[in-house]
Biopython code that builds the backbone (N, CA, C, O; Angstrom):
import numpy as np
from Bio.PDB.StructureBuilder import StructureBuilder

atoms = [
    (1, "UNK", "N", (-67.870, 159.493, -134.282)),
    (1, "UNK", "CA", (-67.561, 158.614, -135.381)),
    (1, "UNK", "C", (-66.415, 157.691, -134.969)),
    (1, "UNK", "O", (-65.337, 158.081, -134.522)),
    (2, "UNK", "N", (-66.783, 156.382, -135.179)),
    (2, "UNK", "CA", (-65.369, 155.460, -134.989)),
    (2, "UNK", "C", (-64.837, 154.966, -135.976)),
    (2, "UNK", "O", (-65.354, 154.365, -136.918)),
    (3, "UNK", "N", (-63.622, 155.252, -135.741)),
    (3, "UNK", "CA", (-62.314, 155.394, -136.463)),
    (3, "UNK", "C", (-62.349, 153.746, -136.936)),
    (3, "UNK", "O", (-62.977, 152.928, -136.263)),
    (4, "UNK", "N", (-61.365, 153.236, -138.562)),
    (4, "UNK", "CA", (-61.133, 151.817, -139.064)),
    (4, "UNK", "C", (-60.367, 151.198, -137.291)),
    (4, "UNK", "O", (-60.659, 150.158, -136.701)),
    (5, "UNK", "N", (-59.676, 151.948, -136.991)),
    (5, "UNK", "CA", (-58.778, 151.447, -136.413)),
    (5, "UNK", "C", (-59.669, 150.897, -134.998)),
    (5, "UNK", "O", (-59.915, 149.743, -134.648)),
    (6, "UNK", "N", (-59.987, 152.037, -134.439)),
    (6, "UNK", "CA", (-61.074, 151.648, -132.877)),
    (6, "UNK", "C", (-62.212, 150.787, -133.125)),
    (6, "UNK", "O", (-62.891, 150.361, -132.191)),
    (7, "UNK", "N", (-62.428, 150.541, -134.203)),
    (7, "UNK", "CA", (-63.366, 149.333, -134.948)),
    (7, "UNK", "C", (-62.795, 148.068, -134.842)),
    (7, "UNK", "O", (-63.429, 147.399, -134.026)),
    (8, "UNK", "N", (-61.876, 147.477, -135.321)),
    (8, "UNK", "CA", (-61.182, 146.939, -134.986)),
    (8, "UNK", "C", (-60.250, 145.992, -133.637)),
    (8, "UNK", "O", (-59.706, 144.889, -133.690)),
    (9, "UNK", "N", (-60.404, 147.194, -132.265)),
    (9, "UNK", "CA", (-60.167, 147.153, -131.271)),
    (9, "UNK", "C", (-61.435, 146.322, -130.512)),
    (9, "UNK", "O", (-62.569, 146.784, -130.384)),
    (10, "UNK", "N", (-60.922, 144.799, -129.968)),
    (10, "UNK", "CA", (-61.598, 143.839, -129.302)),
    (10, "UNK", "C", (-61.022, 143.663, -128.123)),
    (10, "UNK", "O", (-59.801, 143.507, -128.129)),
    (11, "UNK", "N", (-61.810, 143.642, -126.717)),
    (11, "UNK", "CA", (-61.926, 142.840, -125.568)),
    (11, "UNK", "C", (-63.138, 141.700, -125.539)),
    (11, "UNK", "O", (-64.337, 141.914, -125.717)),
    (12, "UNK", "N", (-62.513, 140.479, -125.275)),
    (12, "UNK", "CA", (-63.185, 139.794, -124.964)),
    (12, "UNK", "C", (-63.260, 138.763, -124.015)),
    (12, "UNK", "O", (-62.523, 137.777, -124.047)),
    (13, "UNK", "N", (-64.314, 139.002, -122.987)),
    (13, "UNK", "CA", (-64.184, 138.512, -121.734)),
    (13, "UNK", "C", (-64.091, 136.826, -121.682)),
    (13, "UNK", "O", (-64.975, 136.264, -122.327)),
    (14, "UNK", "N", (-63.153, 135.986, -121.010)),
    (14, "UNK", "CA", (-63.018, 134.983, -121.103)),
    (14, "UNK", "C", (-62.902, 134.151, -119.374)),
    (14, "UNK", "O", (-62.379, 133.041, -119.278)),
    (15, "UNK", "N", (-63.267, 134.627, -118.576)),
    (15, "UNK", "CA", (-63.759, 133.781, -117.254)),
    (15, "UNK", "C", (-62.878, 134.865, -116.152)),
    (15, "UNK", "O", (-62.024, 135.701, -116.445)),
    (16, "UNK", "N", (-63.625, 134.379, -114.340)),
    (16, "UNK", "CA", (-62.841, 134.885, -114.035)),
    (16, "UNK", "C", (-62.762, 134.302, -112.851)),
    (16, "UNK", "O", (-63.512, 133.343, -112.668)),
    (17, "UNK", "N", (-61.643, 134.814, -111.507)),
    (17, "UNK", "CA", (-61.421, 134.107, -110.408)),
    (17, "UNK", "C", (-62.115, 134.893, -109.435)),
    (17, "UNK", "O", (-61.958, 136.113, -109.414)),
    (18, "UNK", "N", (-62.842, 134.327, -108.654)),
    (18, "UNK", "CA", (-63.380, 135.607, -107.619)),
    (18, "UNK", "C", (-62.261, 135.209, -106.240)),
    (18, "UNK", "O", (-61.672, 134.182, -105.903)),
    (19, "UNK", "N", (-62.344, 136.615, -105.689)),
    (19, "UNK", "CA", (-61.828, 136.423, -104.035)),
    (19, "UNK", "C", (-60.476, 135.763, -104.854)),
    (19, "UNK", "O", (-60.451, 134.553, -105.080)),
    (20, "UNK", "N", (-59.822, 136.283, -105.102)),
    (20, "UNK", "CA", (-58.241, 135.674, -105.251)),
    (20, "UNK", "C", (-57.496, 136.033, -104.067)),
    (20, "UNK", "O", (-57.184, 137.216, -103.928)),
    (21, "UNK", "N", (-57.030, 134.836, -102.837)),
    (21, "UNK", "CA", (-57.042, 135.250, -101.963)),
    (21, "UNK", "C", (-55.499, 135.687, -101.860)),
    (21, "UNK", "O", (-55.287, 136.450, -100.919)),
    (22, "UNK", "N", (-54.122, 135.278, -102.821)),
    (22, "UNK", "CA", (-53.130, 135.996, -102.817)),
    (22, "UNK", "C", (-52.677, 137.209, -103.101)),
    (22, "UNK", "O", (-51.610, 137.691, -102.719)),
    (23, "UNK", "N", (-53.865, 137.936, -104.084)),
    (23, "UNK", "CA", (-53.881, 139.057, -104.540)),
    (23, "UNK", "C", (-54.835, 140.390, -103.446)),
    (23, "UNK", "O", (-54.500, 141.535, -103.145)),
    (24, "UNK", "N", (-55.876, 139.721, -103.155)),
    (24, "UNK", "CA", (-56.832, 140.338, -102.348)),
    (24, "UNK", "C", (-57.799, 141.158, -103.458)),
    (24, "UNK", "O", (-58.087, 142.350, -103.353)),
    (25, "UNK", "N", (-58.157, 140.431, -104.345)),
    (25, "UNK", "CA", (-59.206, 140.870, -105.697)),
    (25, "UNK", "C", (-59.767, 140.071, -106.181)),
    (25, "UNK", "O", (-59.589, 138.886, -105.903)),
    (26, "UNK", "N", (-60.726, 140.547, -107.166)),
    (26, "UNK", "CA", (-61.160, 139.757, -108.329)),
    (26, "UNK", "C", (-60.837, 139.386, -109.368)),
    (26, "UNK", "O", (-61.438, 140.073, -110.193)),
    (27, "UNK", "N", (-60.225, 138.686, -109.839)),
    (27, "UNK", "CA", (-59.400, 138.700, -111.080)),
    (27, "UNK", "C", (-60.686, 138.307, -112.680)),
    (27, "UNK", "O", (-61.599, 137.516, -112.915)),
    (28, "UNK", "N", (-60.162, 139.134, -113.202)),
    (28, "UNK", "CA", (-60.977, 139.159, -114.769)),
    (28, "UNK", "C", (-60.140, 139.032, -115.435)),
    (28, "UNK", "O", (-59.182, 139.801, -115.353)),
    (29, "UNK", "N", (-60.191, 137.418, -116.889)),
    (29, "UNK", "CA", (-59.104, 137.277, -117.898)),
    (29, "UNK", "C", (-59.524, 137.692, -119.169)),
    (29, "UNK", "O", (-60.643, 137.271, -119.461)),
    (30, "UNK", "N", (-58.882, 138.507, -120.160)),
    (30, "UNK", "CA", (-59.800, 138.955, -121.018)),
    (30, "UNK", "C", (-58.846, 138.280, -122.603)),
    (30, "UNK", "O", (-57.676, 138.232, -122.224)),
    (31, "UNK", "N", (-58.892, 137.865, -123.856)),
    (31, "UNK", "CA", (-58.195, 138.349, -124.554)),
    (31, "UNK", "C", (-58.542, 139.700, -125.383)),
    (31, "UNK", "O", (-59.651, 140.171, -125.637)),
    (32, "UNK", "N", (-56.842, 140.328, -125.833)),
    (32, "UNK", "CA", (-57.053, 141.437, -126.662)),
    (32, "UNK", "C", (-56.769, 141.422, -128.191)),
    (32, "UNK", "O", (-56.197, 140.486, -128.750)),
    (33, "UNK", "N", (-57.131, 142.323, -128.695)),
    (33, "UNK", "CA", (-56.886, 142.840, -130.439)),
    (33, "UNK", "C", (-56.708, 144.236, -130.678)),
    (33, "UNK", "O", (-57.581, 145.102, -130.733)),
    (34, "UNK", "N", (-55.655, 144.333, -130.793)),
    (34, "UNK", "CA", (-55.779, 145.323, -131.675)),
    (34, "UNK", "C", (-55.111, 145.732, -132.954)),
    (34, "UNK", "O", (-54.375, 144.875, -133.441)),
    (35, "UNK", "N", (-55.234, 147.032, -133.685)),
    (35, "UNK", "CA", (-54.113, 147.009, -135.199)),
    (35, "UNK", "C", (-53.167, 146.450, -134.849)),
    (35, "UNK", "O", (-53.164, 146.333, -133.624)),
    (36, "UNK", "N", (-52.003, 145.863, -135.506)),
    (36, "UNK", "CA", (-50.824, 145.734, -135.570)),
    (36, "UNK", "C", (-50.151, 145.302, -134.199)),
    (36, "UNK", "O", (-48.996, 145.540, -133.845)),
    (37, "UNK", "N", (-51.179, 144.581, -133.477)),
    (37, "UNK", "CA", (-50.681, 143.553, -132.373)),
    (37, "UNK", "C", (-51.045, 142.388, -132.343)),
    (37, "UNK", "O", (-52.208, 142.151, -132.671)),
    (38, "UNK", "N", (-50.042, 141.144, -131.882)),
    (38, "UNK", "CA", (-50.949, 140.017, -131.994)),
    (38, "UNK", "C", (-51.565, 140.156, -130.807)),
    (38, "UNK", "O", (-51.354, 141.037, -129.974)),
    (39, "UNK", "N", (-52.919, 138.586, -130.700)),
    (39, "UNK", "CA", (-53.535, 138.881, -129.855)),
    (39, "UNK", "C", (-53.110, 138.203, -128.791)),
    (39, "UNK", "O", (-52.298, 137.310, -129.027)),
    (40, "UNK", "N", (-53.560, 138.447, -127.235)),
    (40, "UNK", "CA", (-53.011, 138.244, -126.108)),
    (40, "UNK", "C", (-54.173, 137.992, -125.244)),
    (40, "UNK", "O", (-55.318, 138.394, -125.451)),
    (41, "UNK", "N", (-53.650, 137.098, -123.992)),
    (41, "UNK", "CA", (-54.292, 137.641, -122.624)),
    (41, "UNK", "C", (-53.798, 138.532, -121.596)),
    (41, "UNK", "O", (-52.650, 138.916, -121.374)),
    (42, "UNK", "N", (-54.884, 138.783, -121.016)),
    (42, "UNK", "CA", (-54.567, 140.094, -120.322)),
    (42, "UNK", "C", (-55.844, 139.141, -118.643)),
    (42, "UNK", "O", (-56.970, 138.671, -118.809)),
    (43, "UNK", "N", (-55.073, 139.195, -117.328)),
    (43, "UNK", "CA", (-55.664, 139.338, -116.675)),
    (43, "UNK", "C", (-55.758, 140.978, -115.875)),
    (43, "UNK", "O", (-54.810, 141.749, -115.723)),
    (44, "UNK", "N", (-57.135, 141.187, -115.462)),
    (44, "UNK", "CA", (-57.134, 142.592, -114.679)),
    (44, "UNK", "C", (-57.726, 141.698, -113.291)),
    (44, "UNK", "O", (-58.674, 140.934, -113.115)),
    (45, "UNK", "N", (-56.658, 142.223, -112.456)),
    (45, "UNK", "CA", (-57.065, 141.879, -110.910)),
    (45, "UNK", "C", (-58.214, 143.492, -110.515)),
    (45, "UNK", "O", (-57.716, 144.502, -111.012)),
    (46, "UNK", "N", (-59.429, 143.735, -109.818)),
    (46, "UNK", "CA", (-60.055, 144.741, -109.033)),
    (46, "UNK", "C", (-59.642, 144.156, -107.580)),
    (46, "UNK", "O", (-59.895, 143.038, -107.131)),
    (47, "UNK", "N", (-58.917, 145.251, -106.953)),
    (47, "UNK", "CA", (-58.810, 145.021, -105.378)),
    (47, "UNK", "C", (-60.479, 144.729, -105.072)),
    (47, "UNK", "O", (-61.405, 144.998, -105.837)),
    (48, "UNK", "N", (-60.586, 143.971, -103.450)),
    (48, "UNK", "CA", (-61.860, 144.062, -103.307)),
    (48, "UNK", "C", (-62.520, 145.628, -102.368)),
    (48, "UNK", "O", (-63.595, 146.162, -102.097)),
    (49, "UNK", "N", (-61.071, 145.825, -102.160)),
    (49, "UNK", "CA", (-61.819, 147.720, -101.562)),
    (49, "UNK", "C", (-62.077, 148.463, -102.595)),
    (49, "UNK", "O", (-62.441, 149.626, -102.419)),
    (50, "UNK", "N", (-61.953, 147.989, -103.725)),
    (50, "UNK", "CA", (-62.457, 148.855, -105.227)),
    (50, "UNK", "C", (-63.768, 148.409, -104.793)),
    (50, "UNK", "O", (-64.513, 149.183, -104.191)),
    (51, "UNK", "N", (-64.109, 147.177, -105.067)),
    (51, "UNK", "CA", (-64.905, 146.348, -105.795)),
    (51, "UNK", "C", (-65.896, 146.910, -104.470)),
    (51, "UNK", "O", (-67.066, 147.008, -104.840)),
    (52, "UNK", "N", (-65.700, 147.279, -103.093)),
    (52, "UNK", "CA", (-66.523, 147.900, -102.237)),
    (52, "UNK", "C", (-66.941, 149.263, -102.907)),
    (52, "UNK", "O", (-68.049, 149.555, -103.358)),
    (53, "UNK", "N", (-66.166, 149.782, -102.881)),
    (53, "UNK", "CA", (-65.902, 151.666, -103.228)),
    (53, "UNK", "C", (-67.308, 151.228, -104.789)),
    (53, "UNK", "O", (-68.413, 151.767, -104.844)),
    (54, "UNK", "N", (-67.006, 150.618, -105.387)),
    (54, "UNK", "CA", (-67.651, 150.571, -106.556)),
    (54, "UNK", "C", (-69.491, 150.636, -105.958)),
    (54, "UNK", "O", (-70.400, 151.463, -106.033)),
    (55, "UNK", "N", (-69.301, 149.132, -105.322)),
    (55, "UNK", "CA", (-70.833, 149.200, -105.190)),
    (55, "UNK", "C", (-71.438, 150.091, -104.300)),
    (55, "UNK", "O", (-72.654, 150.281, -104.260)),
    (56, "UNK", "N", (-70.576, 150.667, -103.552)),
    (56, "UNK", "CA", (-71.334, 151.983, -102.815)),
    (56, "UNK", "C", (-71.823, 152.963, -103.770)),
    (56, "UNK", "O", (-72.926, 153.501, -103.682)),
    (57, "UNK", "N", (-71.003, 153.170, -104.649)),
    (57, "UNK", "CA", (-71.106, 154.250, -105.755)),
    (57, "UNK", "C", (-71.961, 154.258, -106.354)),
    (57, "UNK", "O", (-72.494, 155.267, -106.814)),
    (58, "UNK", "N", (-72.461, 152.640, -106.565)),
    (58, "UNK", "CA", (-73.654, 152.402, -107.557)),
    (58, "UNK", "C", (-75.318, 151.955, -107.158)),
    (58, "UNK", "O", (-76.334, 151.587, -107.748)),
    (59, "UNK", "N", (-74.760, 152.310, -105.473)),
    (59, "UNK", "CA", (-76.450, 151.743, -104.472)),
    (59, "UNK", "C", (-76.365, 149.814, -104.997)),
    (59, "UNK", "O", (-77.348, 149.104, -105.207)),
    (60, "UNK", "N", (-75.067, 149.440, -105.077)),
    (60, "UNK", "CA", (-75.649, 148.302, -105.486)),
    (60, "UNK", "C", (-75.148, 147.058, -103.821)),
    (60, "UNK", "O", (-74.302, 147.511, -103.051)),
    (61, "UNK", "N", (-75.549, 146.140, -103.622)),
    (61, "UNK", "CA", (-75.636, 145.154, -102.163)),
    (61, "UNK", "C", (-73.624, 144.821, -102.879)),
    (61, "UNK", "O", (-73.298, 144.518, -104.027)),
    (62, "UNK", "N", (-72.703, 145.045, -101.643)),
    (62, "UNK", "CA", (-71.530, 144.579, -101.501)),
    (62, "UNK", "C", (-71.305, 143.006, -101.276)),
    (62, "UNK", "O", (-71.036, 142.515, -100.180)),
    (63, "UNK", "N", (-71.429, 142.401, -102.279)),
    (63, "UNK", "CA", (-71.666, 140.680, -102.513)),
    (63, "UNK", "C", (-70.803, 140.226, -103.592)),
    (63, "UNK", "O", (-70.367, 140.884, -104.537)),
    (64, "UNK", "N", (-70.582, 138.715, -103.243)),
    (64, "UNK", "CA", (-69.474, 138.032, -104.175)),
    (64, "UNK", "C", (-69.636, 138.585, -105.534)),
    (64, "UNK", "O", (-68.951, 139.474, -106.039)),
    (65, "UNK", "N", (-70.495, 138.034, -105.993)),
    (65, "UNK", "CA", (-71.635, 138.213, -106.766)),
    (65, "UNK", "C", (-71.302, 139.870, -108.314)),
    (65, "UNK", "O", (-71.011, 139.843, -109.510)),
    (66, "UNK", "N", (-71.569, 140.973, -107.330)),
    (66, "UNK", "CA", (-71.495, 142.090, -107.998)),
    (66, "UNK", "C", (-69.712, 142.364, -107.425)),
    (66, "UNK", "O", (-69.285, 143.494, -107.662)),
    (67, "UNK", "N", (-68.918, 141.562, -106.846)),
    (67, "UNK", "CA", (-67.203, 142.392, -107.511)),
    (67, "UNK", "C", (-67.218, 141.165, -108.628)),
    (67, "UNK", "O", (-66.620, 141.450, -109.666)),
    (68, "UNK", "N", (-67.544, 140.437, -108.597)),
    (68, "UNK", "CA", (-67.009, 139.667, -110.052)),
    (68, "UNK", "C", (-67.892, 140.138, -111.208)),
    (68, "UNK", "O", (-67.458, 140.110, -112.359)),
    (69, "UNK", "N", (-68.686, 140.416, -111.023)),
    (69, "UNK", "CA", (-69.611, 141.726, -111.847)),
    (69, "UNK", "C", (-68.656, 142.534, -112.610)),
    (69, "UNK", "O", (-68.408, 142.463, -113.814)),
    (70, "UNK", "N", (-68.081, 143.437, -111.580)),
    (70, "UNK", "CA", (-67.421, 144.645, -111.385)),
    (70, "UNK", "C", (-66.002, 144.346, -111.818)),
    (70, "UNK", "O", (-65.239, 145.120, -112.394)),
    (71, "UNK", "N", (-65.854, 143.538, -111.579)),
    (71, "UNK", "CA", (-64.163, 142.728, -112.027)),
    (71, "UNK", "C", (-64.374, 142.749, -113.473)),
    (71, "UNK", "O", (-63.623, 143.440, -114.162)),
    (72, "UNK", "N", (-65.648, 141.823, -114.201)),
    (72, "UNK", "CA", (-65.486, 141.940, -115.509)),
    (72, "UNK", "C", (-65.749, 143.019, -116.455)),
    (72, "UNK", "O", (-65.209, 142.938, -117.558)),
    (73, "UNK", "N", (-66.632, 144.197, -116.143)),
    (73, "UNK", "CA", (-66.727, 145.212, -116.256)),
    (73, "UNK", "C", (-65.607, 146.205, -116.445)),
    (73, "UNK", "O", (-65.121, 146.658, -117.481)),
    (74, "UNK", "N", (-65.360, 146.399, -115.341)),
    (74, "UNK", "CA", (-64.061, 147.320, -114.766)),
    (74, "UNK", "C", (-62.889, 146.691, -115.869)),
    (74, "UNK", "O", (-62.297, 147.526, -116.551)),
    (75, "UNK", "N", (-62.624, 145.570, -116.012)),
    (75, "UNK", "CA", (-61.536, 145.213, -116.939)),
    (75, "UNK", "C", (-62.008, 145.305, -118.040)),
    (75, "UNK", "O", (-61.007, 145.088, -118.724)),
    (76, "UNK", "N", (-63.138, 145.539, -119.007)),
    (76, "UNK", "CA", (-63.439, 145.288, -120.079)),
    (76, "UNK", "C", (-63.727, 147.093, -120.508)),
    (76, "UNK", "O", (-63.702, 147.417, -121.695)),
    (77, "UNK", "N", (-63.910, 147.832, -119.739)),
    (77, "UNK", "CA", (-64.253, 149.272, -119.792)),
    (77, "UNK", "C", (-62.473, 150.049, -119.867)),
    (77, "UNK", "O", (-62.056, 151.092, -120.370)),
    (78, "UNK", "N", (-61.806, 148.929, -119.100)),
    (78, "UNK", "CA", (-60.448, 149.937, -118.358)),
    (78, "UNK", "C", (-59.158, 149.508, -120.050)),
    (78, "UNK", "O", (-58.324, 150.195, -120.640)),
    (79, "UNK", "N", (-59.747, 147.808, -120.269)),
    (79, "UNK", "CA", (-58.326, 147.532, -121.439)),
    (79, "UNK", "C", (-59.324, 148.589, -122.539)),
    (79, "UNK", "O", (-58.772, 149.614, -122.939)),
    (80, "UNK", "N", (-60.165, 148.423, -122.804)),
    (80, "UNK", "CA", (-60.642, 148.980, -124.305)),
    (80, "UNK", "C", (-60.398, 150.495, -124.143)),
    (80, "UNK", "O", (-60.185, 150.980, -125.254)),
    (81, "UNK", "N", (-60.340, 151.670, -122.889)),
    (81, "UNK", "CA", (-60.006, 152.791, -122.984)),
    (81, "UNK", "C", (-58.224, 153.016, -123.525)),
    (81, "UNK", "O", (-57.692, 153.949, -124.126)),
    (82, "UNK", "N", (-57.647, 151.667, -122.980)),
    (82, "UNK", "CA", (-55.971, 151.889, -122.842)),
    (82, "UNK", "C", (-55.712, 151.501, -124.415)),
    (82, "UNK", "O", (-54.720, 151.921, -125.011)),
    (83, "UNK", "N", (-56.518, 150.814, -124.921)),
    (83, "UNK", "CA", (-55.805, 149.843, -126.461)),
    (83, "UNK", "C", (-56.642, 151.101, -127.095)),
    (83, "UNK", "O", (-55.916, 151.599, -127.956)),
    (84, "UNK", "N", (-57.850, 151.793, -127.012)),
    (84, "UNK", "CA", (-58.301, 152.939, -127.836)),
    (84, "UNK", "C", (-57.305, 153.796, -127.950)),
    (84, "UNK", "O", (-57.029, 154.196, -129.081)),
    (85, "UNK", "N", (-56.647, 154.204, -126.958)),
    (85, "UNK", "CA", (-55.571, 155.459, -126.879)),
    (85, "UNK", "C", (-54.489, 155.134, -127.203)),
    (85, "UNK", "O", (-53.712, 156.079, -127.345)),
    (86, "UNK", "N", (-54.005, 153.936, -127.428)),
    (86, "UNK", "CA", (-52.875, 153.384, -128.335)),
    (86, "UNK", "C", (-51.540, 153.287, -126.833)),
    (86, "UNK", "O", (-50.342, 153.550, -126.942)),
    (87, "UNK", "N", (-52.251, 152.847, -125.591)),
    (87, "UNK", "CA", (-50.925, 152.536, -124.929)),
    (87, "UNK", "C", (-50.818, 150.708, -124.407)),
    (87, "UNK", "O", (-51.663, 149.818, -124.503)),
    (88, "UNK", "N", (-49.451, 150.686, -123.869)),
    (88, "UNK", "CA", (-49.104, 148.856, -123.780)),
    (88, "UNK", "C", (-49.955, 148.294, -122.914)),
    (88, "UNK", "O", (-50.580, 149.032, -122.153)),
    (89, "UNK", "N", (-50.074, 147.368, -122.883)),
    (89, "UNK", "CA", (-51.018, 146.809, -122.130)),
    (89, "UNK", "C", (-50.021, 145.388, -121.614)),
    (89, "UNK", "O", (-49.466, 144.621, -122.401)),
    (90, "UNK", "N", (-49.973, 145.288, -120.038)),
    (90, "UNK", "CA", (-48.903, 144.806, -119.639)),
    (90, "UNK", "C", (-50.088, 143.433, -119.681)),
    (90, "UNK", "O", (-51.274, 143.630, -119.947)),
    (91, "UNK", "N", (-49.467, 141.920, -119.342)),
    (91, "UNK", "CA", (-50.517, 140.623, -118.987)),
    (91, "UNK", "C", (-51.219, 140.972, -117.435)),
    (91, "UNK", "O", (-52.294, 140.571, -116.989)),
    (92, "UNK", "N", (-50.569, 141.543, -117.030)),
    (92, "UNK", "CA", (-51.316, 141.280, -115.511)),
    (92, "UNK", "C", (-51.595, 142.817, -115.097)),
    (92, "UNK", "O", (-50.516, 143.392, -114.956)),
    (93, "UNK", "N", (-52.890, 143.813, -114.814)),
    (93, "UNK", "CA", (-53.052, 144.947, -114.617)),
    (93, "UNK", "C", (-53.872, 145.114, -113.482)),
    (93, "UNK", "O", (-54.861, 144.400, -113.649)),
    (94, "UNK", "N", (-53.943, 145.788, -112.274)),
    (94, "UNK", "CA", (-54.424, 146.105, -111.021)),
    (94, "UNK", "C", (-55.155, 147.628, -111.506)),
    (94, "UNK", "O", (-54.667, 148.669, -111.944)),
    (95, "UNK", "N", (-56.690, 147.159, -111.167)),
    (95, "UNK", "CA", (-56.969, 148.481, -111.538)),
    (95, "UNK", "C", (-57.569, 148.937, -109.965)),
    (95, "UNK", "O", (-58.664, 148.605, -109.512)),
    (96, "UNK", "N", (-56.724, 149.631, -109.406)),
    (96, "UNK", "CA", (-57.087, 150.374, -108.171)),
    (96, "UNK", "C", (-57.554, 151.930, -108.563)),
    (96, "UNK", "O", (-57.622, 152.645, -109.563)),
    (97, "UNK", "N", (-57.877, 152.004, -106.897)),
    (97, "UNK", "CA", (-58.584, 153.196, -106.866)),
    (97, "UNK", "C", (-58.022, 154.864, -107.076)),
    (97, "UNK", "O", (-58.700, 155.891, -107.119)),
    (98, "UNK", "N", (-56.451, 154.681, -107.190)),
    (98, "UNK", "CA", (-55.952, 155.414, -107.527)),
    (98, "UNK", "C", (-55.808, 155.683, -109.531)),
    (98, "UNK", "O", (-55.565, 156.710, -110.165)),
    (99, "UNK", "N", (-55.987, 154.765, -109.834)),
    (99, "UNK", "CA", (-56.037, 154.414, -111.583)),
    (99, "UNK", "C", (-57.523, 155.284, -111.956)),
    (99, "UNK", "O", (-57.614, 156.137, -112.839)),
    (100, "UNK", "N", (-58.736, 154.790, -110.965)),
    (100, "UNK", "CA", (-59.895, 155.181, -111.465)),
    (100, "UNK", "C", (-60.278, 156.800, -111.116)),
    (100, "UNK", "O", (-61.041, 157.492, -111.790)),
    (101, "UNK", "N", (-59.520, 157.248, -109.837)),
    (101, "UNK", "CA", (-59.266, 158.867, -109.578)),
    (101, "UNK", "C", (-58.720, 159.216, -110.422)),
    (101, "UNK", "O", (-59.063, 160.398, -110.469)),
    (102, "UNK", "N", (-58.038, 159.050, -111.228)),
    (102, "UNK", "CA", (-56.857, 159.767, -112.150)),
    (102, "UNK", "C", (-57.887, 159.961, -113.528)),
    (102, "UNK", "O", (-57.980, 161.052, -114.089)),
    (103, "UNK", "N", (-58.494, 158.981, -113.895)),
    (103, "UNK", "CA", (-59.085, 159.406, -114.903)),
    (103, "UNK", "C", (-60.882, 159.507, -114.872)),
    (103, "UNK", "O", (-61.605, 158.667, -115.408)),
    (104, "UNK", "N", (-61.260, 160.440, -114.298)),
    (104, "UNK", "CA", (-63.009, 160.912, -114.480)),
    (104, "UNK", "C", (-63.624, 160.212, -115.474)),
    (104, "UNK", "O", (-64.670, 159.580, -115.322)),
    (105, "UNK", "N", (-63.047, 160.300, -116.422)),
    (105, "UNK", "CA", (-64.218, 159.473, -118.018)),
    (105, "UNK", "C", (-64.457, 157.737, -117.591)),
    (105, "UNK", "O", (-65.453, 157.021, -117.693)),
    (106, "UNK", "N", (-62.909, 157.435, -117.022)),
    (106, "UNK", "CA", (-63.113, 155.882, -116.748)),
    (106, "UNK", "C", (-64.028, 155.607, -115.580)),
    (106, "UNK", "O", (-64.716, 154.595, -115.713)),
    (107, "UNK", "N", (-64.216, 156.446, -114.213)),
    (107, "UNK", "CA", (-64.499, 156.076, -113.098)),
    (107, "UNK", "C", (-66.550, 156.212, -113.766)),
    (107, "UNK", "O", (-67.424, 155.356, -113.626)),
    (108, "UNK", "N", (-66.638, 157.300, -114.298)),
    (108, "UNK", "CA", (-67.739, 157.958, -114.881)),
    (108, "UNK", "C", (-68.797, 156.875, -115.827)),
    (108, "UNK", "O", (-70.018, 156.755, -115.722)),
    (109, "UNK", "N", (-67.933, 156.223, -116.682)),
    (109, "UNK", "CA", (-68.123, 155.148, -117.565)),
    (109, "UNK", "C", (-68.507, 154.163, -116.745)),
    (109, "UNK", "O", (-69.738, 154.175, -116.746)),
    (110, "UNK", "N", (-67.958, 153.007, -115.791)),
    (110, "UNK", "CA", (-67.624, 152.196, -115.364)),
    (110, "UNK", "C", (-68.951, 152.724, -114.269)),
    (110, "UNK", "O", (-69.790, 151.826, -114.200)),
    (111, "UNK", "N", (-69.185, 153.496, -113.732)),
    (111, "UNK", "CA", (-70.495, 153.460, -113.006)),
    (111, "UNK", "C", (-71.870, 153.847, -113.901)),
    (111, "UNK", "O", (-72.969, 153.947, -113.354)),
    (112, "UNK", "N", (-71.719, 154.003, -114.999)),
    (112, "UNK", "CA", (-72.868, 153.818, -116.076)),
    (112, "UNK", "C", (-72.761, 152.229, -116.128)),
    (112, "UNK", "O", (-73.769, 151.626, -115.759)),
    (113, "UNK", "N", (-71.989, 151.699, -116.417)),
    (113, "UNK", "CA", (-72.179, 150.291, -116.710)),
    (113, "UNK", "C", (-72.631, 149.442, -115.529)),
    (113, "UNK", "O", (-73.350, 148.448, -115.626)),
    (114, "UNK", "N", (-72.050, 150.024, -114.222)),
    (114, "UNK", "CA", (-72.451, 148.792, -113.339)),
    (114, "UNK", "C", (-74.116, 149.061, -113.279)),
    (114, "UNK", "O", (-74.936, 148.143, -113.238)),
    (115, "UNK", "N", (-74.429, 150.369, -113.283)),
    (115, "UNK", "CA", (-76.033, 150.871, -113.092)),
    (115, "UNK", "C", (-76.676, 149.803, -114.008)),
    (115, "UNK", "O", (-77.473, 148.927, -113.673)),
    (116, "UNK", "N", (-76.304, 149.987, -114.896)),
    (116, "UNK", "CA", (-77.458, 149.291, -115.753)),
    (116, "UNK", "C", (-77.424, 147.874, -116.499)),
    (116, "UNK", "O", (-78.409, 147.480, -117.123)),
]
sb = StructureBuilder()
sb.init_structure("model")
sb.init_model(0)
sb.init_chain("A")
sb.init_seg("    ")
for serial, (resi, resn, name, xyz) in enumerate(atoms, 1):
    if name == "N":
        sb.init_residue(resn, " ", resi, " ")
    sb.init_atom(name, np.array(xyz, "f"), 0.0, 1.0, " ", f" {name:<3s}", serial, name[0])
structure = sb.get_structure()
């Protein structure tokens, strides 16, 4: 059952940069919503050794193509778990491969989504 509040709770994907070559990722810009915050942008950079690690995971071809896939995904799966659980959400977030080890439900999720 979802809660008034997680009802409420919006990501919405708004463009992104592929191959950001100062960062060494994909960058995904999203704005957010939630209760009793105004709303914001939020970019999520995916390293591109995620954005590898990912498509191995998912049998999917390692191409521009599927990390900017995976960039918008991965950021749209990773802010809506953090604003569900009620923590800050900084403007600029790196979701590496140590972020997606730490939590099973996110890494778990996030390869349901690229599958299908």
């Amino acid at each position: 059952m979802t809660s008034a509040a997680e009802a409420q709770v919006t990501v919405r994907y708004e463009g992104g940069s592929p191959q950001n070559e100062l960062w060494g990722g994909t960058q995904a810009n999203f704005v957010v919503t939630a209760p009793g915050q105004h709303q914001r942008e939020v970019a999520v950079l995916l390293p591109e050794a995620v954005a590898t690690y990912l498509a191995e995971a998912v049998g999917r071809e390692d191409r521009p193509e599927f990390h900017m896939a995976a960039a918008r995904e991965a950021g749209q799966c990773y802010l809506e778990r953090l604003l569900r659980s009620g923590k800050h959400i900084a403007p600029f977030l790196m979701l590496s491969r140590a972020v997606l080890d730490a939590d099973p439900g996110l890494l778990a999720e996030l390869k349901d989504r690229l599958r299908g």
